[in-house]
C-alpha positions as CSV (number, residue, x, y, z in Angstrom):
1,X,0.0,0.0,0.0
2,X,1.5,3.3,-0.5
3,X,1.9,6.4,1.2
4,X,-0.9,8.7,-0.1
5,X,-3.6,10.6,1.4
6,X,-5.9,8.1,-0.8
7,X,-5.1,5.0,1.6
8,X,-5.4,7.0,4.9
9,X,-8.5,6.2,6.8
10,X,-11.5,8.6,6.8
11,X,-11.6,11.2,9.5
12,X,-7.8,11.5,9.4
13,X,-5.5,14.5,8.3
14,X,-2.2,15.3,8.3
15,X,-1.4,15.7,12.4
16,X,-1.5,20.0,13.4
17,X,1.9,20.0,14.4
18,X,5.0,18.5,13.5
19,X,8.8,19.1,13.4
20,X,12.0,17.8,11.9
21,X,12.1,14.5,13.2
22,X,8.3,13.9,12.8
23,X,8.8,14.8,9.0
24,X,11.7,12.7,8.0
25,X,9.7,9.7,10.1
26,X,6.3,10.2,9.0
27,X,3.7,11.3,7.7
28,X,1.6,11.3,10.6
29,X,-2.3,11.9,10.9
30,X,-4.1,13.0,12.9
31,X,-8.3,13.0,14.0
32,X,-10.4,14.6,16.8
33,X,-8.8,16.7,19.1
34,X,-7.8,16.9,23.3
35,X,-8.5,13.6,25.0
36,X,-9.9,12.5,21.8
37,X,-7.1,12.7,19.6
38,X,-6.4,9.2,17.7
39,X,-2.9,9.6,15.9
40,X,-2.6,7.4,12.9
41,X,0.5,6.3,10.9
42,X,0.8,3.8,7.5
43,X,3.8,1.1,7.9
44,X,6.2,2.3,5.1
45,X,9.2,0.3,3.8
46,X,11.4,3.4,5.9
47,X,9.2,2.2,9.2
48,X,10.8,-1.3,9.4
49,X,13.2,-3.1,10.7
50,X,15.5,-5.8,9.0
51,X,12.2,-8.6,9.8
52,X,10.2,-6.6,7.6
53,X,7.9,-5.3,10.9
54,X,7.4,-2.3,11.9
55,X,11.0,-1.2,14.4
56,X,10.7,-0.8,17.7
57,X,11.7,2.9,17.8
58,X,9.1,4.2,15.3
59,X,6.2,2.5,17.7
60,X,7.8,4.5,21.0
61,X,7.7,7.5,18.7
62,X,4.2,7.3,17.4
63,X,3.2,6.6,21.2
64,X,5.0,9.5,21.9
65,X,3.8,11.8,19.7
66,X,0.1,10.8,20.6
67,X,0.7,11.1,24.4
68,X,2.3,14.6,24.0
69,X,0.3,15.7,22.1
70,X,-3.3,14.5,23.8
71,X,-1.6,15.8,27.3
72,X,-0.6,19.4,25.4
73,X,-4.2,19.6,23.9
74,X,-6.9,18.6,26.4
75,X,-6.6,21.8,28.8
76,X,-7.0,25.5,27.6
77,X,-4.9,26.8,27.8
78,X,-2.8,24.2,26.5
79,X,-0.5,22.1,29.1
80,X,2.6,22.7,28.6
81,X,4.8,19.3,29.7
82,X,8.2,17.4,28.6
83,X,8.7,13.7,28.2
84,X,10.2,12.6,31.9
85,X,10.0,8.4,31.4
86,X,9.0,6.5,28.8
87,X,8.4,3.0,29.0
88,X,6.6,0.4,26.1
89,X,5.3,-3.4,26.1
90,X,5.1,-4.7,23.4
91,X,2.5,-7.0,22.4
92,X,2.3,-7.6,19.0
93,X,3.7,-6.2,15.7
94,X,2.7,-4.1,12.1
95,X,4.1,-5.0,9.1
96,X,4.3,-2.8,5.6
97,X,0.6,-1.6,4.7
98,X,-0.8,-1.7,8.1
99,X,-2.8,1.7,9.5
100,X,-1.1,1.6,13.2
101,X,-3.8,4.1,15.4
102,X,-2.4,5.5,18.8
103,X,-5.4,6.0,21.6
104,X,-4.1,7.7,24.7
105,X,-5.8,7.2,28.5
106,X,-4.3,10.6,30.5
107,X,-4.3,9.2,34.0
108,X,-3.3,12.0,35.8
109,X,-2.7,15.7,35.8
110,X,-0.9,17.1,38.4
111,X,1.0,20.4,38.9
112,X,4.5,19.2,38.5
113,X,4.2,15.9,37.1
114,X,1.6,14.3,34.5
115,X,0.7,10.6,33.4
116,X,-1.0,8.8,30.7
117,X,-0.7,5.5,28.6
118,X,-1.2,5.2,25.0
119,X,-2.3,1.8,23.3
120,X,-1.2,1.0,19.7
121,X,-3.6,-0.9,17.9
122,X,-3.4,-2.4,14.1
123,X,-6.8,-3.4,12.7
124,X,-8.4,-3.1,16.6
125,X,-5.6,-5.5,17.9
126,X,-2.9,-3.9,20.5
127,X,0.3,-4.5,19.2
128,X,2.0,-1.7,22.4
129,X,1.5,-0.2,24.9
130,X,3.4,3.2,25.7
131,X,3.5,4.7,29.1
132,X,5.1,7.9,30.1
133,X,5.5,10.5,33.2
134,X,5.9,14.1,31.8
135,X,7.6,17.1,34.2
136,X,4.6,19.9,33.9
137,X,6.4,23.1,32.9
138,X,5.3,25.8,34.7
């Protein structure tokens, strides 16, 4: 399957925000917004490791991306926090062609310190899941 807007699923847009890093990795998509926010990714060749599945890495960076970015976004103004520990399980695998969605459970918003898990799912089935602690900045 290739990487055009034609084989992204409905609902889904190139993500609001990105940077250097996110561009050379990506695309990523985005749809919904604060708590709601499902980030979405298609496996590319460039996504996988020497298996032929998706590399670890790109799946702690997609849950990344989708924990950041549901934390930043579900408070007005938005919260402003930094990546503090990052841990992932994982539990399954993608392979080239697969739509890899990122849903993200905030379990906690504190004044200094913030937590929330993100599940990784290919066709409904978790293949990770991504927990992290972000440092609130002030």
């Amino acid at each position: 399957m290739s990487d055009t807007a034609t084989s992204i699923p409905p609902g889904f847009g190139p993500l609001f925000r990105t940077s250097p890093l996110l561009d050379a990795l990506g695309p990523f998509y985005g749809k919904g917004t604060g708590a709601d926010l499902v980030v979405g990714l298609r496996v590319a060749e460039k996504h996988t490791n020497a298996r032929g599945t998706v590399h670890g890495g790109v799946l702690a960076t997609l849950g990344d991306i989708a924990l950041g970015y549901t934390m930043a976004s579900s408070s007005d103004p938005p919260t402003r926090a930094t990546t503090a520990s990052l841990t992932i399980d994982y539990v399954g695998s993608a392979k080239i062609g697969d739509w890899i969605e990122a849903r993200v459970d905030r379990s906690k918003v504190g004044r200094t310190l913030a937590f929330a898990n993100a599940y990784l799912t290919v066709e409904g089935a978790q293949i990770a899941r991504v927990s992290a602690v972000f440092a609130v900045v002030g």
